[in-house]
C-alpha positions in Angstrom: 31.8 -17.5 -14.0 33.5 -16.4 -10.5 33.2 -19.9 -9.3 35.2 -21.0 -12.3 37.7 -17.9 -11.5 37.9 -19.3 -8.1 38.9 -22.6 -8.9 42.0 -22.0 -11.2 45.0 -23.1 -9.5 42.9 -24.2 -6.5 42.1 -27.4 -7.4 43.9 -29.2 -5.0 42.2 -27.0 -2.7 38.6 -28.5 -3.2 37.4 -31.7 -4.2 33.7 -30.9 -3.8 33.9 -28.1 -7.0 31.6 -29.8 -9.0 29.1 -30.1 -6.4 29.4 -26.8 -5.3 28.9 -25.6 -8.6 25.6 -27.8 -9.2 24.0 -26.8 -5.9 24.8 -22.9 -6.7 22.9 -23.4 -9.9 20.2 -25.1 -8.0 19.9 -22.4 -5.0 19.8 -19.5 -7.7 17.0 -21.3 -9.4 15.4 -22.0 -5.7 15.6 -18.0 -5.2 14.6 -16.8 -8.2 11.1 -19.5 -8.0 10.8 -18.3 -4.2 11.2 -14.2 -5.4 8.4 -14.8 -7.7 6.1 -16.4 -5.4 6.8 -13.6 -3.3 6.0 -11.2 -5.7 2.9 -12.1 -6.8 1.9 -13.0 -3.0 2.8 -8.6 -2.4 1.0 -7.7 -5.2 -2.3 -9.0 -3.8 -1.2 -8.0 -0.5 0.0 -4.9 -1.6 -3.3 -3.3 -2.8 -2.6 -0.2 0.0 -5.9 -0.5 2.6 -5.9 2.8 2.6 -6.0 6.0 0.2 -5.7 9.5 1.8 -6.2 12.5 -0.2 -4.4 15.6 1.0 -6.2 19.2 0.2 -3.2 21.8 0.3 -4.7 25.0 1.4 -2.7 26.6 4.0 1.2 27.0 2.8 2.4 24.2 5.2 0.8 21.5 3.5 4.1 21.9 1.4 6.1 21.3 4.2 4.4 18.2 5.3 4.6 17.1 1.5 7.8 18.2 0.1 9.6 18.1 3.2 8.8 15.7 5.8 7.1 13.2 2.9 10.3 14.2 0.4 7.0 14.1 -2.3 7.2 16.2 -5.5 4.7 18.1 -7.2 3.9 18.5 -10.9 3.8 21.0 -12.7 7.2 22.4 -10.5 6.3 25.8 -11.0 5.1 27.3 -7.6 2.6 29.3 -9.1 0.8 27.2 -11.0 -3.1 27.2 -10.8 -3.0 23.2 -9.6 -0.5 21.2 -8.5 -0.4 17.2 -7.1 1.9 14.5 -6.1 1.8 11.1 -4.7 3.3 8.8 -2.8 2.6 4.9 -1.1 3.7 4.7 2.9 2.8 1.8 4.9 -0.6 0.7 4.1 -1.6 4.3 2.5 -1.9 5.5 -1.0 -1.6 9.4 -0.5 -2.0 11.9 -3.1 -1.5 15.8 -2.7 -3.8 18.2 -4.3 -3.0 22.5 -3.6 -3.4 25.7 -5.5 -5.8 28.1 -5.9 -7.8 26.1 -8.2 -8.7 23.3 -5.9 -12.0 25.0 -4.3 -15.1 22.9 -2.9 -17.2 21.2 -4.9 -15.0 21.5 -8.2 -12.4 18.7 -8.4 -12.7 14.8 -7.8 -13.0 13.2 -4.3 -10.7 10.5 -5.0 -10.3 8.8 -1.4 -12.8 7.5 1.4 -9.8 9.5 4.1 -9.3 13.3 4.0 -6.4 15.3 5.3 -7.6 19.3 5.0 -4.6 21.8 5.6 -5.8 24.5 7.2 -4.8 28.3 8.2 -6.4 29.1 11.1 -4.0 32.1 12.3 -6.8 34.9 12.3 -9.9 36.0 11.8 -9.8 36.4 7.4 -7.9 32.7 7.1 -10.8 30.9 9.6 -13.5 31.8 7.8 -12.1 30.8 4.5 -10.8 27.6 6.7 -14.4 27.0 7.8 -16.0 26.8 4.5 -13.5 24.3 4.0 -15.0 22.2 7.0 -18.3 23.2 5.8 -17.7 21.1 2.7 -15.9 18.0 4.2 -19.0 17.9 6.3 -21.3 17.5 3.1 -18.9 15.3 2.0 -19.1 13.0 5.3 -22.9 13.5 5.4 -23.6 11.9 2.2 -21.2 8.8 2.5 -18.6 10.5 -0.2 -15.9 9.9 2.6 -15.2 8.7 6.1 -12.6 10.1 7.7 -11.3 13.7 8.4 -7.7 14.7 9.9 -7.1 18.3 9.8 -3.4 19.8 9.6 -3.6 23.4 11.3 -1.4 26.6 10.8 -2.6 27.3 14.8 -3.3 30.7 15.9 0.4 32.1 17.3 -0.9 32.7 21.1 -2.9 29.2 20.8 -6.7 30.6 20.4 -7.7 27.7 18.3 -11.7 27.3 20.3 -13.0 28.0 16.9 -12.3 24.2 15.6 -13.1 22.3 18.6 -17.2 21.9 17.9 -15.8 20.2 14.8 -13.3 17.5 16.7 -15.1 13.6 17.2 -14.8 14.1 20.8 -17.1 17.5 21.1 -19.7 15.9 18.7 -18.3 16.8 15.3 -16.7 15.2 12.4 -12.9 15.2 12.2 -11.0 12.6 13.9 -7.7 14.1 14.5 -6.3 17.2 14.8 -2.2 18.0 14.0 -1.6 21.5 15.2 1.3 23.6 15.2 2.5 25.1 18.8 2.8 24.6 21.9 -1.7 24.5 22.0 -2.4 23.1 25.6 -4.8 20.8 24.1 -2.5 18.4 22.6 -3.4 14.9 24.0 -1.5 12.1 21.6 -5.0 10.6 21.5 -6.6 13.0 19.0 -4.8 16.0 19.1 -1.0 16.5 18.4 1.5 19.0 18.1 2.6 19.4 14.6 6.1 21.3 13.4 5.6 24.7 12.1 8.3 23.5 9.5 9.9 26.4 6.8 8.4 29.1 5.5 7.1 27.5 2.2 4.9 30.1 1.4 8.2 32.3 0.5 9.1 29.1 -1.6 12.1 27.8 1.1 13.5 25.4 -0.7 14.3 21.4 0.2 18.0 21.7 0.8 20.2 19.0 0.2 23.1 19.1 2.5 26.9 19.5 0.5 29.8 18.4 1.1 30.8 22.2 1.7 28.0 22.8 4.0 29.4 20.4 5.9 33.0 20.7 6.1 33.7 24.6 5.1 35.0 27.2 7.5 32.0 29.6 8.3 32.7 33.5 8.1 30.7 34.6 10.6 29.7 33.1 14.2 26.1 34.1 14.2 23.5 35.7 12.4 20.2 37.5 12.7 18.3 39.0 9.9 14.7 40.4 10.8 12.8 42.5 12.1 13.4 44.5 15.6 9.6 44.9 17.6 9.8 48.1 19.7 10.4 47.2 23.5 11.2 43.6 22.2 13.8 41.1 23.6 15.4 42.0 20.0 16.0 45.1 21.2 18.2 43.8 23.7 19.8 41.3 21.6 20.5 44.2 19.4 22.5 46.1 22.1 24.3 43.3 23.8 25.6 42.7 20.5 26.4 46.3 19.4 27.8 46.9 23.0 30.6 44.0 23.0 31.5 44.3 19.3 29.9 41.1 18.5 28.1 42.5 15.9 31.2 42.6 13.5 31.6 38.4 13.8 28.0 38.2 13.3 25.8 38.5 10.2 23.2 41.1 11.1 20.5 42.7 9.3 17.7 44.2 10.9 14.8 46.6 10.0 12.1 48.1 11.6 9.0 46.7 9.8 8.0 43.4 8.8 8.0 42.0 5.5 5.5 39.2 4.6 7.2 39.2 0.6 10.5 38.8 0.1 12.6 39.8 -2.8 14.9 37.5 -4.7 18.3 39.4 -3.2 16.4 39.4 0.6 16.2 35.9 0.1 19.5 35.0 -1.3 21.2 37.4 2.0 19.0 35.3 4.1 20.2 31.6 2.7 23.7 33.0 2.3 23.7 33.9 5.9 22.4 30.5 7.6 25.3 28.9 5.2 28.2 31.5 6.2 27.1 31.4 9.9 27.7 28.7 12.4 25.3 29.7 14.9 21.1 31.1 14.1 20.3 33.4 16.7 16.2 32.9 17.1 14.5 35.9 19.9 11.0 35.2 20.1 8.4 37.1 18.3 4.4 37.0 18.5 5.3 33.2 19.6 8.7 31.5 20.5 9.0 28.7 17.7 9.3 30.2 13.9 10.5 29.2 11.0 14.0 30.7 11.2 15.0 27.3 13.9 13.6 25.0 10.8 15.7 27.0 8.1 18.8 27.0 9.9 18.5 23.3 10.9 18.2 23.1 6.7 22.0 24.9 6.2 23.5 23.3 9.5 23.6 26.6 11.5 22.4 26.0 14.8 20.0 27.7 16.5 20.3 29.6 19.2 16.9 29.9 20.9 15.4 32.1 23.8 13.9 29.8 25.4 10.9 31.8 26.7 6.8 31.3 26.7 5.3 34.2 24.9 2.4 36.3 25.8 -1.1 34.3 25.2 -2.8 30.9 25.7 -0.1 28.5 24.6 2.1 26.2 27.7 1.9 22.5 28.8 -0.1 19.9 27.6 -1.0 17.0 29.4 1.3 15.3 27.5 4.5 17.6 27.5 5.5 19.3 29.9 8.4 21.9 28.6 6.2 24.5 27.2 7.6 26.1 24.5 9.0 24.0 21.8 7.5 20.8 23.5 8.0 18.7 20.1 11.6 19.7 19.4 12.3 18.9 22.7 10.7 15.7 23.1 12.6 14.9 20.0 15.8 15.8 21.7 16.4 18.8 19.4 20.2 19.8 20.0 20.2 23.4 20.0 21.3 26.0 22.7 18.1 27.4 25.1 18.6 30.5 26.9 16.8 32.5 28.9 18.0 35.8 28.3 20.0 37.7 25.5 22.9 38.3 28.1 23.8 34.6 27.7 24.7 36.0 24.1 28.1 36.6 24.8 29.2 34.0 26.6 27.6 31.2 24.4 29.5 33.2 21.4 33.2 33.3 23.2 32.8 29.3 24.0 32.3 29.5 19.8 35.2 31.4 19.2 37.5 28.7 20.5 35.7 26.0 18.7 38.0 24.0 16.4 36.5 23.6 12.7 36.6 19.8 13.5 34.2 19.9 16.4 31.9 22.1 14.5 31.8 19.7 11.4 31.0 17.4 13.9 28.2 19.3 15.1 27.1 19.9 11.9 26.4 16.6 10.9 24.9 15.9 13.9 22.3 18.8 13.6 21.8 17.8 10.1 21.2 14.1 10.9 19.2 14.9 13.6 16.8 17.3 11.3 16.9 14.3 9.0 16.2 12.1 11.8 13.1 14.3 13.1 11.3 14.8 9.6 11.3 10.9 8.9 10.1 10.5 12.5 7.3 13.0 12.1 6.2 11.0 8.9 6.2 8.1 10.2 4.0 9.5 13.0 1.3 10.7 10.8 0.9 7.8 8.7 1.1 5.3 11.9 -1.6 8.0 13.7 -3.7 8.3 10.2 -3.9 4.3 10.1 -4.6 3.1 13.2 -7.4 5.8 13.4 -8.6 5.1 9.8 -8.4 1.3 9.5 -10.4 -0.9 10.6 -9.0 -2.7 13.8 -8.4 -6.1 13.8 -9.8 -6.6 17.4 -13.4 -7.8 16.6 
């Protein structure tokens, strides 16, 4: 029909119509043969080589599968007893099994690959992590699968011994290891560092970036809501901005003692202030990287980060060298590092004089980037997950 539309009052224009017309009809019935032979050549190639089941039992499985896979899980409800998703990437077949119904022994081992989520912060979550281990173990023993990758929640100053006798390379069973912080450790060969990601476990959502997140006028330059440690560096960000009257263009809400549950208003104060704000202030607590950099990248604030090492065993790896935040740095993360609160003010008078164009522009650029940095850490995983998994083609 456009061909036809074409050629009205064009006729002069092109002798060849007819022909044209014929060999269209011809190359559409070409394509259409060649899209089916392709399609039934993908469908045998397409059976995925590999199928990796995911065991959910630490609360940032749900980052790794609602946020940096973008899976879902049925039912929605967050409380549910069992809940599962899947999803085909690459060569992998990956479903998602959490809740506190999936315990050892009583569901289906439906993959030859295992990824086990794993809290490992202290002492209570690692023995309930090691019975987890315990069972994988059985599982390898008696052929039921091959592999084992274990996601961990690390411990916040880095003492993670406890799971090394378990790694391939110490004479155990799981082939890699994806940790969270900066755990000296990390070698890209078996062991990696691994986002700490949003604070699932008080249900922080997948946010979509708006329009209005994006393009609206913020009302406040910074915020900080949390808590204030005694002879903490939030002390002194608590003064510096009390003591220049920053604290009336800022969003602050602090309080003495920390709250592991938030209620629904806490939590609607919180989102409301990483969308109203254009800059996150993040001081350190028992370790520098927490969720609060992850949630603001979420709403487009930025993050404002004290760029400090905290008190225990975590620092360089032999692969990264910019202890802490070694992954978002690697990665290029573009958020303001300081050293020392009494940057604060400095950092928040350059804001002051920022035009609402340059921080949209910012703000898409921090939003693309977090995009950007979720869809590389997938891709990591699965490329890490196959090429330790699969067989290699080299024999």
């Amino acid at each position: 029909g456009f061909l036809d539309h074409v050629a009205v009052g064009n006729e002069e224009w092109n002798p060849w119509e007819g022909d044209e017309k014929n060999e269209l009809v011809a190359s559409q019935q070409r394509y259409e043969a060649n899209l089916k032979m392709i399609k039934s050549a993908r469908s045998h190639l397409e059976q995925p080589s590999l199928r990796v089941q995911i065991w959910g039992k630490a609360a940032i499985g749900l980052y790794l599968w609602q946020h940096i896979f973008g899976g879902h899980l049925q039912p929605s409800d967050v409380t549910a007893q069992w809940r599962e998703g899947s999803q085909k990437a690459g060569k992998t077949y990956f479903s998602f099994i959490t809740g506190p119904s999936v315990v050892p022994g009583y569901f289906s081992v439906e993959a030859e690959s295992i990824v086990l989520v794993l809290n490992g912060r202290e002492k209570a979550k690692i023995t309930y992590a090691t019975q987890w281990l315990h069972y994988a173990q059985t599982l390898i023993q008696t052929h039921k699968i091959k592999h084992v990758a274990v996601v961990l929640l690390g411990n916040e100053q880095c003492n993670n011994e406890w799971i090394q006798p378990y790694l391939k390379r110490h004479g155990g069973f799981v082939n890699l290891l994806f940790v969270t912080y900066d755990y000296a450790l990390v070698n890209e060969e078996d062991i990696f560092q691994w986002p700490l990601g949003v604070a699932t476990y008080r249900n922080f959502p997948v946010v979509e970036p708006s329009w209005s997140m994006l393009h609206d006028p913020r009302s406040y330059l910074c915020n900080f809501l949390g808590t204030v440690y005694k002879n903490s560096s939030r002390e002194t960000l608590m003064e510096i901005l009390k003591q220049d009257g920053l604290e009336k263009l800022c969003w602050i809400s602090a309080r003495e003692q920390w709250q592991p549950q938030e209620t629904n208003e806490s939590f609607k104060n919180y989102q409301d202030a990483l969308l109203q704000s254009d800059l996150t202030l993040c001081p350190v607590g028992i370790n520098t990287e927490c969720y609060r950099i992850y949630e603001a990248c979420s709403y487009g604030s930025l993050p404002v980060i004290e760029d400090v090492t905290t008190p225990g065993d975590c620092g360089n790896s032999s692969m990264y060298h910019s202890a802490p935040l070694q992954l978002l740095k690697t990665m290029g993360a573009p958020f303001i590092f300081i050293k020392n609160w009494k940057e604060l003010p400095a950092v928040l008078e350059k804001e002051k004089k920022m035009s609402l164009q340059e921080k949209i522009q910012r703000r898409k650029k921090l939003i693309e980037w977090y995009r950007n940095f979720k869809a590389w850490m997938r891709q990591k995983f699965i490329n890490t997950l196959e090429n330790s998994f699969l067989p290699s083609d080299k024999g």
